[in-house]
N, C-alpha and C positions, 0 to 999 in steps of 0.2 A: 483533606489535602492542604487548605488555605490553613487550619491548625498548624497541623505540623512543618508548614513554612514559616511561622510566626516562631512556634518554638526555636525552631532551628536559627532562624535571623537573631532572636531574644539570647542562645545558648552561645551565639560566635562571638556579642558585642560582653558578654559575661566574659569567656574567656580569654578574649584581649585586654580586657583590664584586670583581672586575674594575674594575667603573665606578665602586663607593665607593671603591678604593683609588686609581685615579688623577686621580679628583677631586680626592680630599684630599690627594695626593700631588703634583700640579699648584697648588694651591691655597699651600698649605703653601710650595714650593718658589719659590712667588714669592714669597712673604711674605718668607722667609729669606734667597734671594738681596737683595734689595732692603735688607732691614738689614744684610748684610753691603757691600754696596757703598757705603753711608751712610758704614755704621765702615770702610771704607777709603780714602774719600775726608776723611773728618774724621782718621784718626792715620795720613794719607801718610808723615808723615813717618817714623814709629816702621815702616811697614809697605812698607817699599821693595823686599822681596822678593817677588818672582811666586810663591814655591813655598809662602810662608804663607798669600796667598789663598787660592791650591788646597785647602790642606789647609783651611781654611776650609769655603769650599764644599760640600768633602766630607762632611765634617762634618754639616753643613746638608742636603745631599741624605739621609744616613743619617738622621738626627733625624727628618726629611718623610716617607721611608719608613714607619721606626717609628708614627709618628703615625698615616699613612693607613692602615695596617693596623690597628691600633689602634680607629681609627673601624670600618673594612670590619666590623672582631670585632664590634664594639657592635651594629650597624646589621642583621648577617647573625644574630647570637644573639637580637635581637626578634622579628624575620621567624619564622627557626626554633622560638622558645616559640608565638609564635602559631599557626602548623602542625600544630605537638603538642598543643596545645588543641582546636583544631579536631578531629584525629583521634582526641583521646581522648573527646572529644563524639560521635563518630561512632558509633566503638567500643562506647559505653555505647547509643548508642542499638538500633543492632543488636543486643546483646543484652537487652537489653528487646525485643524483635520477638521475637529467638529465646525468650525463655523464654515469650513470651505463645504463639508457637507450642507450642512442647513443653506447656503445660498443655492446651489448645485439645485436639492430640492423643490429651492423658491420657484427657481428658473425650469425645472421640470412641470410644477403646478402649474405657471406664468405659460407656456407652452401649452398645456393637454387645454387649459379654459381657453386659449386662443385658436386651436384647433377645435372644440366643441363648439364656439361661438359661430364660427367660420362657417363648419358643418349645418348649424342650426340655419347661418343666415342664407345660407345657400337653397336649404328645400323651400325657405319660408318664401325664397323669393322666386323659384320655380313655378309658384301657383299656378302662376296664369297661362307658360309656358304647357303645361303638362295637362291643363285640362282643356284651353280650349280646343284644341285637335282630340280630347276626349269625347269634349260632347259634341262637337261637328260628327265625329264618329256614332255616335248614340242618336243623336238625332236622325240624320238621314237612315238609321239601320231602321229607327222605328218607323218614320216615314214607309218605307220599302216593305218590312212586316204587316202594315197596315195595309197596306195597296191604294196610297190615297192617290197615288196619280197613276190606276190603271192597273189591272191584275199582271202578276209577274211567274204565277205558276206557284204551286204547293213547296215544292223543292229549294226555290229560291226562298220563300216566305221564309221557309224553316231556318236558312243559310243567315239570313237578317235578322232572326229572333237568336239563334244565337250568338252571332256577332252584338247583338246589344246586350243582351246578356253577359257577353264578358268583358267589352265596355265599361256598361254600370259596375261589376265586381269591380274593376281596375281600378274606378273612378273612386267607390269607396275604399279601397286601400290607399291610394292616393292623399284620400282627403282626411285620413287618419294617420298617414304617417305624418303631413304637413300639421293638423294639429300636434303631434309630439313633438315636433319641432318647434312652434309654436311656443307651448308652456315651457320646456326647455330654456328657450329665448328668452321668455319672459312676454313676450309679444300676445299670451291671448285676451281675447277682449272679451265682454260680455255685451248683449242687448238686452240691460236687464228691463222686464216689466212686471206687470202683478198679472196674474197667469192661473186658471182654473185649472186644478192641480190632475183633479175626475177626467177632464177632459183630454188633457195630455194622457194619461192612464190609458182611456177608450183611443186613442190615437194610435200610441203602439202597441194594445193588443188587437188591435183591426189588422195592424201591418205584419205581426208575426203571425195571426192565426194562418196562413196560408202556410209556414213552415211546421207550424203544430201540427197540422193537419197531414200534412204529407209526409209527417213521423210519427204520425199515428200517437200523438201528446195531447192530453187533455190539457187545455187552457183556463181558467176559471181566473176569479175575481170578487175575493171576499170584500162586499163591503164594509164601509167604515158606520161607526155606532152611529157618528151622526156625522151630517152634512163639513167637508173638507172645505175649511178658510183658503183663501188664495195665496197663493205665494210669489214672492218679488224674487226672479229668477230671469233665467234664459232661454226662452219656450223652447229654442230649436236644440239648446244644448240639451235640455231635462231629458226632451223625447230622444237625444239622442242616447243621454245616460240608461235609461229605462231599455229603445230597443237594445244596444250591448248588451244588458245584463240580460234579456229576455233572449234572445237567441243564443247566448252560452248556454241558458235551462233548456231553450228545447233542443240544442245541439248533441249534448251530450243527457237526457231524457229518454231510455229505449220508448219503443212503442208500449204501449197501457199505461206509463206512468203520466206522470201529473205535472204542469206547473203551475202556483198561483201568486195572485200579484195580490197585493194591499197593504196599503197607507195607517199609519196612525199618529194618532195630533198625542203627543210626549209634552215636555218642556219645549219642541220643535215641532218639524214635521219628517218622520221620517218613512221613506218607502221601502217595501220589503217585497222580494221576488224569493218563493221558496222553490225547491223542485227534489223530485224524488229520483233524481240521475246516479250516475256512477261514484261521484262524491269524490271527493279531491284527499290526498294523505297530506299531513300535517307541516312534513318537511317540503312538501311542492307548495305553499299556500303562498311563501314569500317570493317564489321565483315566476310564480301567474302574474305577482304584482309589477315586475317588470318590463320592459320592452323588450316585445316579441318573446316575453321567456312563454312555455306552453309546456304540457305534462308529457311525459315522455311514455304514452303508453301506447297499444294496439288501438285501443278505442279511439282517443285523441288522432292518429295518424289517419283514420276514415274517413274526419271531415278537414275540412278545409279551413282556412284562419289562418290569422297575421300574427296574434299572439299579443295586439296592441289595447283591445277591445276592452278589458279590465283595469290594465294601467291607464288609459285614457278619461275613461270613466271616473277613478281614483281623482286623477290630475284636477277635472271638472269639476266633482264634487267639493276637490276643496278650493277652487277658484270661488265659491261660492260661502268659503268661511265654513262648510260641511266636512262629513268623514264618512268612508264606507269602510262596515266591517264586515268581512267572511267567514263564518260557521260550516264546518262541510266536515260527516263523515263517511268513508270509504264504503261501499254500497248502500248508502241510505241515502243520504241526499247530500245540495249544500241550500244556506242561507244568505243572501244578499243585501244589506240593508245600506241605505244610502240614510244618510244623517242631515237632517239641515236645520242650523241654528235657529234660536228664537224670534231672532229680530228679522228673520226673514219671512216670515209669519206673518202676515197679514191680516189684522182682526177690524171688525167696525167699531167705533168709539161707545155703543149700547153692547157689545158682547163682551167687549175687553172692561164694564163698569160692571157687569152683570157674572162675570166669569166663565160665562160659557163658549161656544165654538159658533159663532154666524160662517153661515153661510156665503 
């Protein structure tokens, strides 16, 4: 289509100089022969040769030429400026659109970060707002479940373990949405210290084995070849990265299958949570990594979840200069591995001259 516009434009400026040339060259050429036949009828006598007209003529035809091209140049160089005008009118006008676009744009961007910001600084500063009436709630419910001030009857007991029960759930989605908010901001912080890495390990498998258990999940814990260096981290965050990743495994883990946890000293340290669960498809992998995104199946809609617990983690991991990456095929399992740089490594000045891994 753009071809055959190009011809078409190329074939019209052709034949308007085509037709100013042989006008003017028609035009012209009768003019000149007719004064030449004048002056040869008026100096017949001087001009008795045939081969002088001719050269005459010629003459005359050549001069016509010249002229009607001449004219064609004049005629086709107005046209032409006018076009260029036109187009440089055009030209300026579109971009005036485009820059009124591109501000328009700015000013949309300038806008969604001012309402993002807005958003963020609102949950972040909600905290205290939204939990302490949580845990006044949590509190007294366990008090009551407990019976420390005086037995209250089985029925009530029951009524107060679950009112803390879903307290505490609240309380942790709560304090997971405020951390997304949080990194979002910009505002999260670290406590970092040097942190026995084993020990954080045996922390959240003590905490999840109560869910292993009552989904019938084998929990295990391959150890490492040799003794785990410490690492300069954020205890409360680590075990927080570890349980998230450890209750997605036994979440979606039918009963007889398996999760296991273990560490290996790389270039870093990095931790790996395997499971033999329903396995994640390959186009859902980027939209877990989202907030609140969650797989869209039968299985996934059975338990419960925020959909934060991975992108969180994510966020964490690399607060910490680290990276998690996820392996997972569709009824076999997935892989979890949290990545954490070198310099966060912690070695003794005899292991790190000796090359080996202290303890």
């Amino acid at each position: 289509m753009a071809l055959a516009m190009s011809v078409r434009r190329v074939a019209g400026k052709l034949s308007t100089r085509l037709l100013a040339i042989a006008v003017a060259t028609a035009g012209l050429s009768l003019l000149i022969l007719s004064a030449a036949w004048i002056f040869y009828n008026a100096y017949n006598a001087s001009l008795r040769e045939w081969h002088v007209f001719a050269l005459a003529v010629i003459f005359a035809a050549i001069a016509t030429g010249l002229a009607g091209f001449a004219l064609a140049e004049l005629l086709f160089g107005a046209t032409l400026e006018k076009k260029v005008k036109d187009r440089t009118a055009e030209l300026s006008t579109s971009n005036d659109q485009l820059r009124e676009t591109i501000a328009e744009l700015q000013a949309a961007t300038l806008q969604a970060e001012a309402a993002s910001k807005a958003k963020s600084d609102l949950l972040a500063n909600m905290s205290h707002e939204l939990r302490t009436p949580l845990n006044a709630i949590i509190g007294f419910s366990d008090l009551m479940k407990s019976e420390t001030l005086g037995p209250i009857g089985k029925t009530y007991v029951d009524y107060a373990a679950d009112i803390n029960f879903s307290g505490t759930h609240l309380l942790d989605i709560i304090n997971d949405i405020l951390d997304v908010a949080r990194h979002e901001s910009g505002k999260m912080e670290l406590k970092e210290e040097v942190v026995e890495v084993e020990a954080v390990i045996n922390e959240a498998r003590r905490l999840i084995a109560p869910q292993a258990s009552q989904g019938e999940v084998e929990l295990t814990c391959r150890a490492p070849a040799s003794a785990l260096p410490p690492l300069l981290c954020d205890r409360v965050r680590l075990r927080q990265m570890l349980l998230n990743i450890l209750s997605n495994a036994v979440k979606f883990t039918g009963p007889g299958g398996s999760v296991e946890i273990a560490a290996e000293l790389t270039d870093g340290l990095q931790l790996i949570v395997k499971d033999s669960g329903v396995g994640i498809k390959p186009e859902d992998i980027a939209r877990i990594m989202t907030p609140f995104g969650q797989v869209d199946s039968a299985y996934a809609r059975h338990h419960q979840g925020t959909g934060l617990g991975l992108m969180l983690t994510k966020a964490l991991v690399e607060c910490h200069g680290g990276r998690l990456s996820l392996i997972s095929v569709p009824g076999v399992g997935t892989t979890v591995r949290l990545s954490f740089p070198a310099e966060r490594v912690v070695r003794s000045h005899a292991g790190a001259a000796g090359g080996g891994v202290s303890s």
